[in-house]
RODODREN-99473 format. One line per 5 residues: for each residue x, y, z of N, C-alpha, C, O. Coordinates in nm, 3 decimals. Example, Ala and Ser with C-alpha at 12.3 -4.5 7.8 and 13.67 -1.06 7.14 Angstrom:
2
1.319:-0.569:0.780:1.230:-0.450:0.780:1.320:-0.330:0.780:1.424:-0.332:0.846 | 1.285:-0.225:0.708:1.367:-0.106:0.714:1.290:0.003:0.787:1.341:0.114:0.804
//
This chain:
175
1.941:2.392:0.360:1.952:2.327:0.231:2.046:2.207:0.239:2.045:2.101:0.175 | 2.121:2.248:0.328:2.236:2.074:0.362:2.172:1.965:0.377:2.200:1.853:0.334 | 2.076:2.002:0.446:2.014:1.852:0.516:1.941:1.798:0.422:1.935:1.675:0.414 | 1.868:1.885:0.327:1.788:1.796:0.183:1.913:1.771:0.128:1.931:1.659:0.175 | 1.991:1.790:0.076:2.094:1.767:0.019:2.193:1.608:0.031:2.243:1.525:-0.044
2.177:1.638:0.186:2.249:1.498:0.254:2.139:1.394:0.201:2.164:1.295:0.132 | 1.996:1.442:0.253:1.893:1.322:0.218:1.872:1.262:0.115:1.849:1.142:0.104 | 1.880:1.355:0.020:1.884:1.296:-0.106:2.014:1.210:-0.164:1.993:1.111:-0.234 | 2.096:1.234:-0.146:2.220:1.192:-0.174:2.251:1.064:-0.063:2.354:1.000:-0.085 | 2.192:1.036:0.020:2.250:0.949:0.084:2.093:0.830:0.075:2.088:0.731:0.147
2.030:0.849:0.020:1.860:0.758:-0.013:1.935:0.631:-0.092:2.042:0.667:-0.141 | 1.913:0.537:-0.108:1.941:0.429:-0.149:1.888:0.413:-0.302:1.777:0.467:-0.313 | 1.932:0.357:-0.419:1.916:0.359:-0.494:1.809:0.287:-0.548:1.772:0.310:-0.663 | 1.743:0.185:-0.466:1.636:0.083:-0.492:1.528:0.189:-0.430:1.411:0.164:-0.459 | 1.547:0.281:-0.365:1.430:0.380:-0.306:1.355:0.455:-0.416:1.233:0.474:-0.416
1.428:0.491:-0.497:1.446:0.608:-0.612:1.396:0.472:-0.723:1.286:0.511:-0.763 | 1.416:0.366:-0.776:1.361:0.252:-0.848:1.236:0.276:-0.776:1.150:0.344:-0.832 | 1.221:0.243:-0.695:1.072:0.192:-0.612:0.955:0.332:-0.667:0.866:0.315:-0.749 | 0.982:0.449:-0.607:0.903:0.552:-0.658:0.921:0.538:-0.812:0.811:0.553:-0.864 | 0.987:0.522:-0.877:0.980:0.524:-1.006:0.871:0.438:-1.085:0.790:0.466:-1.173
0.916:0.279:-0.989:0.824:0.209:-1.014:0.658:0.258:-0.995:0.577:0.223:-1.080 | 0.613:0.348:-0.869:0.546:0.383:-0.811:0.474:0.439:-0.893:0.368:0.389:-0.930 | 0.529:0.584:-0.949:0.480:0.659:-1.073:0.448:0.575:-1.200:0.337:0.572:-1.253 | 0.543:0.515:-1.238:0.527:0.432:-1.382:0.374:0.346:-1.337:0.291:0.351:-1.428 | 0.337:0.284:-1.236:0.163:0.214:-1.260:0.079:0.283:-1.187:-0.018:0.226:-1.137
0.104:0.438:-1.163:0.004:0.534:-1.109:-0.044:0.596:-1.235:-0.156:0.647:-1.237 | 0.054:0.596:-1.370:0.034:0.651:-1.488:-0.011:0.547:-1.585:-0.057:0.590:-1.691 | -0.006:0.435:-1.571:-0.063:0.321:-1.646:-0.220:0.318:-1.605:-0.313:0.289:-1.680 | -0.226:0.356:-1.466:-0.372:0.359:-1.404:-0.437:0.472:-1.485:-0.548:0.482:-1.434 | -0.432:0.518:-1.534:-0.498:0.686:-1.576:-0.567:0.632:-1.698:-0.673:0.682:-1.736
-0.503:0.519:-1.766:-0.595:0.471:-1.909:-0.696:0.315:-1.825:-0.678:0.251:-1.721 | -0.793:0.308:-1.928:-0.866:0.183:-1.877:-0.760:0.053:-1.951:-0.679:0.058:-2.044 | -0.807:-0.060:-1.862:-0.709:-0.166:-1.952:-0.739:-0.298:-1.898:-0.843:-0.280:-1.836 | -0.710:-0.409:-1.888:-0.710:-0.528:-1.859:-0.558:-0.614:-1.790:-0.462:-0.646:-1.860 | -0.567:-0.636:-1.651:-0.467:-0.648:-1.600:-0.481:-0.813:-1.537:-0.560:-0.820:-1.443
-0.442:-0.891:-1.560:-0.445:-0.970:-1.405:-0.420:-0.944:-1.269:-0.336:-0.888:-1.199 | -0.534:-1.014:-1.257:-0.514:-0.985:-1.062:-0.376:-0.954:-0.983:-0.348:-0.868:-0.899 | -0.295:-1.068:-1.049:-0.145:-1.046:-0.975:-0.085:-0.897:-0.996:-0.062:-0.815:-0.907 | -0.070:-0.884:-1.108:-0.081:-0.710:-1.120:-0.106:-0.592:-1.018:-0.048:-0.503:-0.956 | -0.211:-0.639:-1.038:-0.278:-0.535:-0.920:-0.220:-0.562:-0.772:-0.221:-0.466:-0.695
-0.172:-0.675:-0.729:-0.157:-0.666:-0.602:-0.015:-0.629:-0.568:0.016:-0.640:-0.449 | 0.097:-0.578:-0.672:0.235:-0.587:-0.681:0.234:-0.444:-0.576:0.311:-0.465:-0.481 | 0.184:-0.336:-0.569:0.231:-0.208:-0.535:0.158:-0.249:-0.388:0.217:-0.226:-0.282 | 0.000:-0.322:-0.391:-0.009:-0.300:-0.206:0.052:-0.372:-0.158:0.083:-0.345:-0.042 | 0.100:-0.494:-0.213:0.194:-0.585:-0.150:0.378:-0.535:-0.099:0.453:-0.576:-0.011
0.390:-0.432:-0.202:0.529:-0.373:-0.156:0.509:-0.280:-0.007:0.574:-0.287:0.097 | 0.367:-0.172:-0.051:0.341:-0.091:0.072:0.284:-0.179:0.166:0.271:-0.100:0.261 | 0.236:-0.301:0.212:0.221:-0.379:0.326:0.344:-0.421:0.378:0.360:-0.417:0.500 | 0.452:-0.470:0.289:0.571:-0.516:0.364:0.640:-0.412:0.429:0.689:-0.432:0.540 | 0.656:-0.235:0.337:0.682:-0.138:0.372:0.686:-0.115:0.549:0.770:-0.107:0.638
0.496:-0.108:0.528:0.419:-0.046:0.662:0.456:-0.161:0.754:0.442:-0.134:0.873 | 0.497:-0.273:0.728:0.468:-0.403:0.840:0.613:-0.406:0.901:0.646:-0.450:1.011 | 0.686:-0.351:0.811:0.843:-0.363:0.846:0.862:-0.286:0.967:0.938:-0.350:1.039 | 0.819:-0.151:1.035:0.805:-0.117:1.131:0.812:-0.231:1.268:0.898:-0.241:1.356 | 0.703:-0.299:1.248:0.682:-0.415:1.370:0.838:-0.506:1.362:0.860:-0.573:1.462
0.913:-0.510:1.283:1.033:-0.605:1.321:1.158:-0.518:1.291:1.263:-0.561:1.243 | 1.126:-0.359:1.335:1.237:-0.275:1.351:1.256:-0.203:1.490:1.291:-0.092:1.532 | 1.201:-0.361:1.551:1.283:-0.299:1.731:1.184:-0.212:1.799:1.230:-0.113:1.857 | 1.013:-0.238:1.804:0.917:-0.137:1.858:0.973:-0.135:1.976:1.007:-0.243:2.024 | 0.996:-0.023:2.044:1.007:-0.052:2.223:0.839:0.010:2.282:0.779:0.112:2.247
0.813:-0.059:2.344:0.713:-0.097:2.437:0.580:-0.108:2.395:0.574:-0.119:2.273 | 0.441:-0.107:2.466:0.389:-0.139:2.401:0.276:-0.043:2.332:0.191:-0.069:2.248 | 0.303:0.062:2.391:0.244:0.187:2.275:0.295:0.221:2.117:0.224:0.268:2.028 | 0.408:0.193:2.108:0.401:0.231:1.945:0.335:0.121:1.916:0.259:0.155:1.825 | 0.309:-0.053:1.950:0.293:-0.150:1.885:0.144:-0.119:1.874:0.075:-0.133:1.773
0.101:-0.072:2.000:-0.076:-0.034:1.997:-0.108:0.081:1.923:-0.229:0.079:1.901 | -0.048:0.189:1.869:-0.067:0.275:1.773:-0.052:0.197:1.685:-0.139:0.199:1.598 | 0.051:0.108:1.671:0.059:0.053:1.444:-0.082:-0.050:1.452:-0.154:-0.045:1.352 | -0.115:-0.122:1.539:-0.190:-0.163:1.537:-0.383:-0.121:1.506:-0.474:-0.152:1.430 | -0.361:-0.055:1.597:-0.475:0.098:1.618:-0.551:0.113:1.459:-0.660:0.077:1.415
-0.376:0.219:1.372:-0.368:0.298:1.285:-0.406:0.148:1.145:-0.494:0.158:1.060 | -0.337:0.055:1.157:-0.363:-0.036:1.103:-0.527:-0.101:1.067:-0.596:-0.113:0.965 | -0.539:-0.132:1.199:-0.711:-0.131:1.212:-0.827:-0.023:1.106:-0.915:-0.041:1.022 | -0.776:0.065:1.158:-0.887:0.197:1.095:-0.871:0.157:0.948:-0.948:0.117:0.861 | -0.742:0.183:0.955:-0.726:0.210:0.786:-0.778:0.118:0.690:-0.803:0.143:0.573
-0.797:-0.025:0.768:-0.807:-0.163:0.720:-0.960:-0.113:0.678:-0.986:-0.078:0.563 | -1.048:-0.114:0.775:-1.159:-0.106:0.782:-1.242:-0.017:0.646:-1.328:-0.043:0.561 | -1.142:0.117:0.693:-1.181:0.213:0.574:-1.099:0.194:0.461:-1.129:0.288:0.388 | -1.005:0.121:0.398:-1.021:0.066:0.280:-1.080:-0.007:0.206:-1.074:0.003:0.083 | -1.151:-0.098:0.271:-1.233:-0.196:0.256:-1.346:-0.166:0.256:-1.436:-0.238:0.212
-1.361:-0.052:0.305:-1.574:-0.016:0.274:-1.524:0.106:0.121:-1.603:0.131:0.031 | -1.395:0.157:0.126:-1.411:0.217:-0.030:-1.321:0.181:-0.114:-1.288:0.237:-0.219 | -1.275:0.066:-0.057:-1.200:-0.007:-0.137:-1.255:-0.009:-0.295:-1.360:0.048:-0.323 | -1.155:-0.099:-0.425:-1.303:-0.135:-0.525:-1.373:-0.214:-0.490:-1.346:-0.323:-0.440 | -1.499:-0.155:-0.519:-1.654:-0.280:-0.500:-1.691:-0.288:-0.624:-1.805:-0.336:-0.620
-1.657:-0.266:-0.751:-1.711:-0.310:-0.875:-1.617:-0.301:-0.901:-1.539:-0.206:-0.891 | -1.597:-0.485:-0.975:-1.475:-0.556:-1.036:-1.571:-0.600:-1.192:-1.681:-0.654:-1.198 | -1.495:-0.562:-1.285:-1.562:-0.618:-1.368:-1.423:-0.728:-1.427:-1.304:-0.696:-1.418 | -1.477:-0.869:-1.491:-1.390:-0.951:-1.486:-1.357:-0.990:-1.651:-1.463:-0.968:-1.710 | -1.269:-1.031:-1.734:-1.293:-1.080:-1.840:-1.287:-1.267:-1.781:-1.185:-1.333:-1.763
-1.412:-1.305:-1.765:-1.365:-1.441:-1.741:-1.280:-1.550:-1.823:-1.192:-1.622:-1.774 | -1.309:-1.547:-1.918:-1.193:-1.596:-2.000:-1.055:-1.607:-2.004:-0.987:-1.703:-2.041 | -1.017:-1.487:-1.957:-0.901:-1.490:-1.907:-0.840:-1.495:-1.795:-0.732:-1.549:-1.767 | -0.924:-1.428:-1.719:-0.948:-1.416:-1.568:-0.850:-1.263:-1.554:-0.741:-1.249:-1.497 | -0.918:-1.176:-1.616:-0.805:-1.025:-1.639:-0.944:-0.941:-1.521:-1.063:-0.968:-1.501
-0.850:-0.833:-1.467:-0.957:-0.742:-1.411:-1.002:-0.679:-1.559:-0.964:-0.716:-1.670 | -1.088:-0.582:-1.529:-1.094:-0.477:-1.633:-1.105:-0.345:-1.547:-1.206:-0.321:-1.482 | -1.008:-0.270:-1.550:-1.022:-0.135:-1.449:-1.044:0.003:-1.593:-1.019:0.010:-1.714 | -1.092:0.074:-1.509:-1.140:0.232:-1.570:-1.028:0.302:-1.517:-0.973:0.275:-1.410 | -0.986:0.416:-1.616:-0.893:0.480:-1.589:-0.949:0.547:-1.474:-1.067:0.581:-1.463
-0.830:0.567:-1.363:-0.846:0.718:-1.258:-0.717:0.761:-1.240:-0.619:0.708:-1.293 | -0.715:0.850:-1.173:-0.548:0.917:-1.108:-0.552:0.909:-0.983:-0.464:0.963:-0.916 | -0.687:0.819:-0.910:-0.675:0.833:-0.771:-0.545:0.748:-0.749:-0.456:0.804:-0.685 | -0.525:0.637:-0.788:-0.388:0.540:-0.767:-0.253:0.609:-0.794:-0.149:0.572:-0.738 | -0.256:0.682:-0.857:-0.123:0.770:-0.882:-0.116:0.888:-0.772:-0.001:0.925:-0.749
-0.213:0.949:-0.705:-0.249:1.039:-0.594:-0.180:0.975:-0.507:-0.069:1.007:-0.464 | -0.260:0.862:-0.472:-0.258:0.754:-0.355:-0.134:0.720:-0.308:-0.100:0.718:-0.189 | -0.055:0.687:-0.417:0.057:0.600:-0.387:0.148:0.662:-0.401:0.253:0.598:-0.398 | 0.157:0.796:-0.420:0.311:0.881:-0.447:0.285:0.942:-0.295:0.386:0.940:-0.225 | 0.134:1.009:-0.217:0.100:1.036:-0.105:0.179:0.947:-0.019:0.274:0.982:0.052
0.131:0.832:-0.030:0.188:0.728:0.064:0.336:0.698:0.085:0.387:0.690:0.196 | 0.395:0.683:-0.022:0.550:0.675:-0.057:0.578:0.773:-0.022:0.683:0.754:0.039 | 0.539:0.942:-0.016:0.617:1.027:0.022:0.594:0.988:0.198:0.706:0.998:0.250 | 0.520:0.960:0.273:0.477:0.973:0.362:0.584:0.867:0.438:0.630:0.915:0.542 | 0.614:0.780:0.418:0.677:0.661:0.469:0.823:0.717:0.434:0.918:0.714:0.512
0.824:0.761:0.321:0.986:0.846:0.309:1.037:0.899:0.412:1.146:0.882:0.466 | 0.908:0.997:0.448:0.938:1.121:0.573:0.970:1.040:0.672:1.060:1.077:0.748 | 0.910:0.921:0.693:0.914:0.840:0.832:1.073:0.812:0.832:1.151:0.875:0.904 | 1.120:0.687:0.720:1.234:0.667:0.687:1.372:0.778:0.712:1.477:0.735:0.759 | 1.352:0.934:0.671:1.476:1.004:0.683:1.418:1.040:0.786:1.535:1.031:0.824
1.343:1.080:0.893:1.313:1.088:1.021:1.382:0.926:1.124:1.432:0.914:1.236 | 1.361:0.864:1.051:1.487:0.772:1.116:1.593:0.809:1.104:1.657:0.870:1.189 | 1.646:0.766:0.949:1.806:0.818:0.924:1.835:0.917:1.017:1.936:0.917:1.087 | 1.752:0.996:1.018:1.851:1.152:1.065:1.845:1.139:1.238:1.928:1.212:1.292 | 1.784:1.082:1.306:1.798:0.997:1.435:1.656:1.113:1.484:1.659:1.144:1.602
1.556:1.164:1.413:1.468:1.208:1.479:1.332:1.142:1.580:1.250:1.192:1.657 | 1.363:1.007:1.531:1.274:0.952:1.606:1.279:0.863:1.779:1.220:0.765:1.823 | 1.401:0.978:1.849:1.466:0.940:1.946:1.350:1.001:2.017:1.290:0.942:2.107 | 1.326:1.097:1.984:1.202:1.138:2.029:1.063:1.079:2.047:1.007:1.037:1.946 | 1.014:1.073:2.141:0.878:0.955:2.137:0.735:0.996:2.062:0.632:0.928:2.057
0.761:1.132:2.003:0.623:1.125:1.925:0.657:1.136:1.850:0.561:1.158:1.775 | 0.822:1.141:1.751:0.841:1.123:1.614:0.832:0.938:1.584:0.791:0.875:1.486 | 0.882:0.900:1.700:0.864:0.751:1.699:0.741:0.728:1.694:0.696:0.648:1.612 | 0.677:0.785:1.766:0.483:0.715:1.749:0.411:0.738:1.587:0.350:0.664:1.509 | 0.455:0.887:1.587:0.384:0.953:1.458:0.443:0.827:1.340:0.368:0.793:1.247
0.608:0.754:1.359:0.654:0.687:1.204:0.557:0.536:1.254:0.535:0.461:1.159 | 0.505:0.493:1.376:0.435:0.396:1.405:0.310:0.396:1.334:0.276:0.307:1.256 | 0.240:0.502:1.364:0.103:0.566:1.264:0.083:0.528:1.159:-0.003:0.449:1.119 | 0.193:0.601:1.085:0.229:0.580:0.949:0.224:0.444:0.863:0.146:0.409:0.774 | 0.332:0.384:0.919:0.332:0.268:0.928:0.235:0.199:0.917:0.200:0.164:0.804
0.159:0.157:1.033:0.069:0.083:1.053:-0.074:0.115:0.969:-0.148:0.023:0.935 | -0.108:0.281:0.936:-0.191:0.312:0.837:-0.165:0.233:0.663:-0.250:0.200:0.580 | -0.008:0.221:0.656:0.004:0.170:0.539:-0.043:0.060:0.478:-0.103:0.031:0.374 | 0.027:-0.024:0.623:-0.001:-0.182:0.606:-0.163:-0.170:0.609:-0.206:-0.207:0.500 | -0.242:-0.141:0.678:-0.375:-0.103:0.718:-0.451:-0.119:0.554:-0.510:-0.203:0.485
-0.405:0.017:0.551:-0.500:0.032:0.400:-0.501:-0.054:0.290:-0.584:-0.088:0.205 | -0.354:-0.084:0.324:-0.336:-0.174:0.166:-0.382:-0.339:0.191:-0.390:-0.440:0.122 | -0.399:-0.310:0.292:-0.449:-0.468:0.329:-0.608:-0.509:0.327:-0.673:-0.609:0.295 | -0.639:-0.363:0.387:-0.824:-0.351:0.354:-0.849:-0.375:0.221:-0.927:-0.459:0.177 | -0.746:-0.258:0.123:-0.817:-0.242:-0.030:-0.821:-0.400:-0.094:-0.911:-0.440:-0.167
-0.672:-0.500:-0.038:-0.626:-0.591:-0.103:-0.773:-0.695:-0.056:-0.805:-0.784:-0.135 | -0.826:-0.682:0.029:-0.932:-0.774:0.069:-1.050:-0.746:0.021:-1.141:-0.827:0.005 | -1.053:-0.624:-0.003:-1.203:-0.569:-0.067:-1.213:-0.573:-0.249:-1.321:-0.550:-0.303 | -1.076:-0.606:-0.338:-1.035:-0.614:-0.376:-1.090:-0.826:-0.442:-1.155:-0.897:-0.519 | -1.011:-0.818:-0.349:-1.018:-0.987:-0.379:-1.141:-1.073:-0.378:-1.165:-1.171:-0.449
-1.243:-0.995:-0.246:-1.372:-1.032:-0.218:-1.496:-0.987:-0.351:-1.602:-1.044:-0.376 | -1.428:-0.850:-0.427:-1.548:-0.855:-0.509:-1.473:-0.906:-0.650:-1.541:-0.890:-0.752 | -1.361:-0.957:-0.665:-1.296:-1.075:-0.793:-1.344:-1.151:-0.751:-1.454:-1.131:-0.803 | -1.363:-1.267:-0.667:-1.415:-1.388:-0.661:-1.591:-1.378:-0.660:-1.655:-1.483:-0.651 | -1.663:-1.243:-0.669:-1.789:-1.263:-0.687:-1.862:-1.203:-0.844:-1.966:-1.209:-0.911
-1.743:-1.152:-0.845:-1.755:-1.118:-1.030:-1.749:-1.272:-1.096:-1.843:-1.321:-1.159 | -1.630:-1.333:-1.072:-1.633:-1.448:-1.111:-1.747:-1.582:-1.098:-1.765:-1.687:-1.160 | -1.797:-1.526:-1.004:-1.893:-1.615:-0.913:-2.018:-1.557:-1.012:-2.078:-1.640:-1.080 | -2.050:-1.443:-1.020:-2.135:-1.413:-1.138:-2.147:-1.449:-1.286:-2.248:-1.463:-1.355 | -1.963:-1.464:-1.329:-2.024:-1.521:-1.462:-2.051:-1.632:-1.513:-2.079:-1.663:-1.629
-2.036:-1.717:-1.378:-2.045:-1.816:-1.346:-1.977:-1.938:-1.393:-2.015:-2.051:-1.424 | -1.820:-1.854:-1.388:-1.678:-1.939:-1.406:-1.650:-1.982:-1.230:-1.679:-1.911:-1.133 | -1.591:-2.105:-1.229:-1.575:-2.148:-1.080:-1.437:-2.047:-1.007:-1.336:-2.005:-1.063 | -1.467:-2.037:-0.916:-1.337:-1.924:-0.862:-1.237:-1.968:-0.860:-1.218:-2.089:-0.850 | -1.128:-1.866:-0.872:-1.023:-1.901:-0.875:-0.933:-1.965:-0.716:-0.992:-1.923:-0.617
-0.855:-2.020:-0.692:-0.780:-2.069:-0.568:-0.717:-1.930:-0.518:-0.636:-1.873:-0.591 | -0.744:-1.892:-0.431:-0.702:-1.725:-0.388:-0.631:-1.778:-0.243:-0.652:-1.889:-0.196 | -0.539:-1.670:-0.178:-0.518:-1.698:-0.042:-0.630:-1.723:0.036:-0.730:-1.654:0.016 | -0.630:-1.794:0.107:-0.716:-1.808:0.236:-0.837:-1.909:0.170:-0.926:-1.959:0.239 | -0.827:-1.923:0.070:-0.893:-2.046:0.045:-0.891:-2.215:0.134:-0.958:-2.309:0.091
//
């Protein structure tokens, strides 16, 4: 019981904001509503920097970099084929229009706990070990992965909703 004890008590206070934040638009997701795009990209954009932060926390050699990479890959792939594919748009405003689910509130407390574990598996120096180190590489790299697929699969069917109602698209990255 010490060691949850220590963990919790010694977690940083923007950690405990962040899940909070986490929950607070996993529970906004549960009603239907009208969001702008930027909106939507605030939580995969935190879990991409999350998962990416790994790569500039000192990988040694080149297997964990080829696991985040790997794990990254997949995840990319398979976010993006179930990513959302029906965007419905208010063009006028240029708002998504999403349907309530709880998969986003599932999703992202899953994930946040998951990267947690990675995180006090650092703190607590468990990842001296080379498959606690690989397994927080995984992790990692699944994060950035997914949220980067959904964010593309995401963006690709906004600019063809838009393209349908036949408002000119908006200037997006990679334009």
């Amino acid at each position: 019981m010490r060691f949850a004890e220590q963990v919790l008590v010694h977690t940083p206070v923007w950690v405990w904001a962040l899940f909070a934040f986490v929950i607070y638009q996993g529970i906004t997701a549960l009603r239907p509503r009208e969001v702008p795009i930027w909106r939507l990209l605030i939580v995969p954009a935190v879990f991409i920097v999350w998962g990416a932060s790994k790569l500039f926390a000192g990988a040694h050699g080149v297997w964990p970099l080829l696991a985040w990479a790997v794990a990254a890959l997949l995840m990319a792939m398979l976010a993006f084929r179930l990513g959302p594919h029906r965007v419905a748009v208010d063009p006028a405003n240029r708002q998504v229009i999403r349907s309530g689910s709880v998969v986003p509130l599932v999703r992202n407390i899953a994930i946040f706990l998951l990267q947690y574990t990675v995180a006090v598996m650092e703190a607590a120096h468990l990842q001296g070990h080379a498959a606690g180190y690989l397994i927080g590489c995984l992790v990692s790299g699944a994060t950035a992965g997914y949220f980067l697929g959904w964010v593309a699969a995401l963006l690709l069917h906004y600019r063809q909703a838009l393209k349908a109602t036949g408002r000119a698209s908006p200037v997006l990255p990679g334009d």
